[in-house]
Structure formats: C-alpha cells, structure tokens
Backbone as numpy.savetxt, mean C-alpha at the origin, in Angstrom:
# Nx Ny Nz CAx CAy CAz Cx Cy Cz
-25.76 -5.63 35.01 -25.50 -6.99 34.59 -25.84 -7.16 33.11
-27.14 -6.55 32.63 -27.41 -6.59 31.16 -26.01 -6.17 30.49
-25.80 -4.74 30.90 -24.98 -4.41 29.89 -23.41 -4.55 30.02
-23.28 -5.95 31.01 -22.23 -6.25 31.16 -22.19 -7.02 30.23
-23.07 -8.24 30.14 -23.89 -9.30 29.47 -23.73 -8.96 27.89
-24.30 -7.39 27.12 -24.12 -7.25 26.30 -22.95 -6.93 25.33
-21.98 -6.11 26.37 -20.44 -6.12 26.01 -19.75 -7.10 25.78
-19.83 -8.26 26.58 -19.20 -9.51 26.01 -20.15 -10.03 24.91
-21.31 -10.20 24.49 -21.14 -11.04 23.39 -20.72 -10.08 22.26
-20.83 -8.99 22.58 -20.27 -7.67 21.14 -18.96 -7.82 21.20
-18.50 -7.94 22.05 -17.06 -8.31 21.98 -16.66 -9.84 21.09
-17.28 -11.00 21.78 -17.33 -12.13 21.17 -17.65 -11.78 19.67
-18.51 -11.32 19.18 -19.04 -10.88 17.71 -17.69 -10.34 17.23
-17.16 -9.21 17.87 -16.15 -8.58 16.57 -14.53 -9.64 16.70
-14.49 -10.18 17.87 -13.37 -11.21 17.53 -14.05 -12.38 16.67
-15.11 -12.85 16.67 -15.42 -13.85 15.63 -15.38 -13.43 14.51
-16.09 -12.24 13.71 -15.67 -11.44 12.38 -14.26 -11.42 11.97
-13.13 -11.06 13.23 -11.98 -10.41 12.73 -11.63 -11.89 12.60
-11.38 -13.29 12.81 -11.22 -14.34 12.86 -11.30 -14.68 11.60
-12.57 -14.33 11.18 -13.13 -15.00 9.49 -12.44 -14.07 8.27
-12.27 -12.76 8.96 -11.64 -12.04 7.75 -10.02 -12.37 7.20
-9.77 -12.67 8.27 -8.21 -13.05 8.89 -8.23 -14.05 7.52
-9.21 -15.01 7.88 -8.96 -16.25 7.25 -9.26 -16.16 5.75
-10.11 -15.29 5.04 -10.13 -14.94 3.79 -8.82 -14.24 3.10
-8.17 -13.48 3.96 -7.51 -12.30 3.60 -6.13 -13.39 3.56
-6.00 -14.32 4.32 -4.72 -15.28 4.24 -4.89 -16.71 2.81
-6.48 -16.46 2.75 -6.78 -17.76 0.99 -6.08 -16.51 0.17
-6.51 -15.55 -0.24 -6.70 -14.63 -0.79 -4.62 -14.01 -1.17
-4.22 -13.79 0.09 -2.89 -13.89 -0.38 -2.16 -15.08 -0.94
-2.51 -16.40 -0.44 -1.93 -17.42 -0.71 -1.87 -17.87 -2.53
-3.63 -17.65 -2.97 -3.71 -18.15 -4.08 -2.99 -16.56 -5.08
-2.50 -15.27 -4.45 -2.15 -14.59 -5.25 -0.69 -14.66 -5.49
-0.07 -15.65 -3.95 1.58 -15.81 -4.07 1.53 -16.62 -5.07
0.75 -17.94 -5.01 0.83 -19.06 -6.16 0.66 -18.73 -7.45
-0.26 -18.04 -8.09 -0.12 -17.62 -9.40 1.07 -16.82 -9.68
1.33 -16.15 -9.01 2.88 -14.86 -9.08 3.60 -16.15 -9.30
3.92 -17.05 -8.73 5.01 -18.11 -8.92 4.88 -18.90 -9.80
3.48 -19.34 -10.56 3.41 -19.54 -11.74 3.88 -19.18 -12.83
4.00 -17.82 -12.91 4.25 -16.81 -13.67 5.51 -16.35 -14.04
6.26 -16.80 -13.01 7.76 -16.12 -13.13 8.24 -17.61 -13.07
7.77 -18.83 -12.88 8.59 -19.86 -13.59 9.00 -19.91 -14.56
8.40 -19.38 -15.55 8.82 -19.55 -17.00 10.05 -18.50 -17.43
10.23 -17.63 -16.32 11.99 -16.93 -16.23 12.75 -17.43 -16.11
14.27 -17.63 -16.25 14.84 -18.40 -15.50 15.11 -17.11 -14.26
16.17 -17.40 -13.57 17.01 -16.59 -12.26 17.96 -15.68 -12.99
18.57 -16.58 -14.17 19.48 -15.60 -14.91 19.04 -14.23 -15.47
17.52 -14.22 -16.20 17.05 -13.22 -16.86 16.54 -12.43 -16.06
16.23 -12.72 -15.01 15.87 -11.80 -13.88 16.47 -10.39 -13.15
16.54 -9.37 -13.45 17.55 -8.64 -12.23 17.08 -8.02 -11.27
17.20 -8.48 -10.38 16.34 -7.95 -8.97 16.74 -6.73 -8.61
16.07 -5.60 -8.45 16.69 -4.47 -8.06 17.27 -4.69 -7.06
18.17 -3.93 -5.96 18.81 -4.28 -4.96 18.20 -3.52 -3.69
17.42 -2.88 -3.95 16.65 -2.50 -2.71 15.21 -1.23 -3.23
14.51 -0.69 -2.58 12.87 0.02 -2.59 13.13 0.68 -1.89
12.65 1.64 -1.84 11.86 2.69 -1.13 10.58 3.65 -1.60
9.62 4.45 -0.89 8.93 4.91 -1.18 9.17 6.62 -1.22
8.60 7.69 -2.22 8.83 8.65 -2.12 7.60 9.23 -2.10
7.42 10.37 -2.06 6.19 11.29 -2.66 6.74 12.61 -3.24
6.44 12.12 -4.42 6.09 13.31 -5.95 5.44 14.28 -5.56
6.01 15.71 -5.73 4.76 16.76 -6.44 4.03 16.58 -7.83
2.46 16.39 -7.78 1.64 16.09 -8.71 1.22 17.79 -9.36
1.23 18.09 -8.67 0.37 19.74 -8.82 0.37 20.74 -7.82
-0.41 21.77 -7.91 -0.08 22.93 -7.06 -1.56 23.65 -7.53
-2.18 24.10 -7.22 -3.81 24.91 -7.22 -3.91 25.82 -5.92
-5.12 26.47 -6.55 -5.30 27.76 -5.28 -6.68 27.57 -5.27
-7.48 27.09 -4.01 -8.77 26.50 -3.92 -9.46 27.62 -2.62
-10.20 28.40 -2.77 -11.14 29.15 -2.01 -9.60 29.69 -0.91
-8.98 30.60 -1.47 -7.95 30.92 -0.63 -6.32 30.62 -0.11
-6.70 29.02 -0.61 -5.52 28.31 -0.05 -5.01 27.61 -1.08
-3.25 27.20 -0.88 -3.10 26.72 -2.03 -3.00 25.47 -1.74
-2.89 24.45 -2.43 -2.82 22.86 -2.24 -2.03 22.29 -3.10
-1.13 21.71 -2.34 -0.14 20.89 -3.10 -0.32 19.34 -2.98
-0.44 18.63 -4.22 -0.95 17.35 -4.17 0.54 16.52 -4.66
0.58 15.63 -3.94 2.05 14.57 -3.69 1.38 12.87 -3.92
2.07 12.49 -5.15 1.47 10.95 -4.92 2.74 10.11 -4.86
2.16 9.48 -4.14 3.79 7.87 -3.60 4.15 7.50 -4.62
5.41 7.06 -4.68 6.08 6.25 -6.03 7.02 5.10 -5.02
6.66 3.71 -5.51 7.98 2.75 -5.45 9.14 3.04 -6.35
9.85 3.49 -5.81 11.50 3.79 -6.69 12.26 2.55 -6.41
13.08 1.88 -7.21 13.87 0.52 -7.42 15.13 0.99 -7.80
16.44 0.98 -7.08 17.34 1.11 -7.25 18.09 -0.24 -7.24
19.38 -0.12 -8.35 20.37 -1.10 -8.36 21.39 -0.67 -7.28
22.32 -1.48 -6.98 23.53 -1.76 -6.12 24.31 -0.36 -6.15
24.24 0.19 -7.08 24.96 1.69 -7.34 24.33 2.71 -6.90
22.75 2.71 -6.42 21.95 4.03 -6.54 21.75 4.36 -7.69
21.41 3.70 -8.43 20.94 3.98 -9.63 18.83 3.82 -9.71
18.47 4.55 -10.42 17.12 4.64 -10.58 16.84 3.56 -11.45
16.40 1.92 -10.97 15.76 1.52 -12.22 14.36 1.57 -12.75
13.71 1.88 -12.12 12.23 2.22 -12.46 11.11 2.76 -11.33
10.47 3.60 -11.63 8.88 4.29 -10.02 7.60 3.79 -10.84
7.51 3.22 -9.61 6.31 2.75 -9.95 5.15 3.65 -9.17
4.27 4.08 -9.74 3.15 5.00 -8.85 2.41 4.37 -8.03
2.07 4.59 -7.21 0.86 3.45 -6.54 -0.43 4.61 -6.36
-1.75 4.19 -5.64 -3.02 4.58 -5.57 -2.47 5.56 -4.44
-1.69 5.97 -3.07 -1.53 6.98 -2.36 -1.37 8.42 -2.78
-2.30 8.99 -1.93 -2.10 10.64 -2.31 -1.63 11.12 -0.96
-1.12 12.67 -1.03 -1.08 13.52 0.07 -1.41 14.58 -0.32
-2.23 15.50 0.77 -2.78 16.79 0.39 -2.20 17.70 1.35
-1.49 18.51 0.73 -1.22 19.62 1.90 -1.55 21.26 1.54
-2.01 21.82 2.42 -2.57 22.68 2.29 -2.20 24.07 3.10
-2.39 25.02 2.46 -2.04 26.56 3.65 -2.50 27.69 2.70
-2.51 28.81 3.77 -3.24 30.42 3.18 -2.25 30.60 2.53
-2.98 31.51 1.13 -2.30 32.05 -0.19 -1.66 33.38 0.42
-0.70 33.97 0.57 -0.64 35.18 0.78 0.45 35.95 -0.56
C-alpha cells in the first residue's frame, strides 16, 4: 500500500512539473513569435522572397583515424530551395553525426 501510495504522488509530481514547463516553454515561444513579427514588419511582402520549400541534409565535416578507427563527422544544414531546385542558401545548425568503423 505504501508503495502504491508513493507511485502516485511521484507520478502526480512529474505531471505537475511537465504542466509548468509546458507553460514556460509556450510564454517563451510566444514572446519569440512576437518580436520575429516585429521585426519583419518593417519589410514589406514585396521585398521578401520566401524560399519555396527546406529540407535538412548532413555534410561531411571531416574524416580522422582515432585509436584504430576512422570517424567521419557530418553536421546538419537547412538547405532553402526556390521553385526551380535551386540552392538559395544552408544554413548550419548545432547537430552533429558521428560515424565510426575499423581502419583496415
């Protein structure tokens, strides 16, 4: 019975946490949509050109040989293409990938 007793209020505890974070993490986007829209008021729509669609890739960054093995390091890029498939700009972001295998 205790440790029935104790599972629910630990339970109660991490849904009350995830509740409050919820609710920071939704001020927190809100006041960052509102400044973004501050910001690009002063564009008009005309000067604007929206790329026509995103995707994400991963780059080879490098290549090393570490205690045997070699490692190939890959970081994400937002790529922005126009209506044609055209490249208009990659943007890098903070993601890495590490992959790794024996040197032979």
């Amino acid at each position: 019975m205790k440790t029935l007793f104790s599972m629910l209020i630990l339970v109660l505890l991490f849904a009350f946490v995830g509740f409050i974070e919820s609710q920071n993490n939704t001020e927190e986007m809100i006041g960052a949509y509102s400044s973004a829209l501050d910001e690009s008021e002063t564009v008009s729509t005309h000067e604007r050109k929206v790329p026509s669609y995103t995707e994400l890739d991963l780059i080879l960054e490098g290549k090393e040989e570490v205690d045997g093995q070699i490692v190939e390091t890959y970081q994400e890029y937002e790529i922005y293409k126009d209506d044609q498939g055209n490249i208009v700009k990659k943007v890098p972001t903070a993601n890495y990938s590490y992959i790794s295998y024996n040197a032979q």
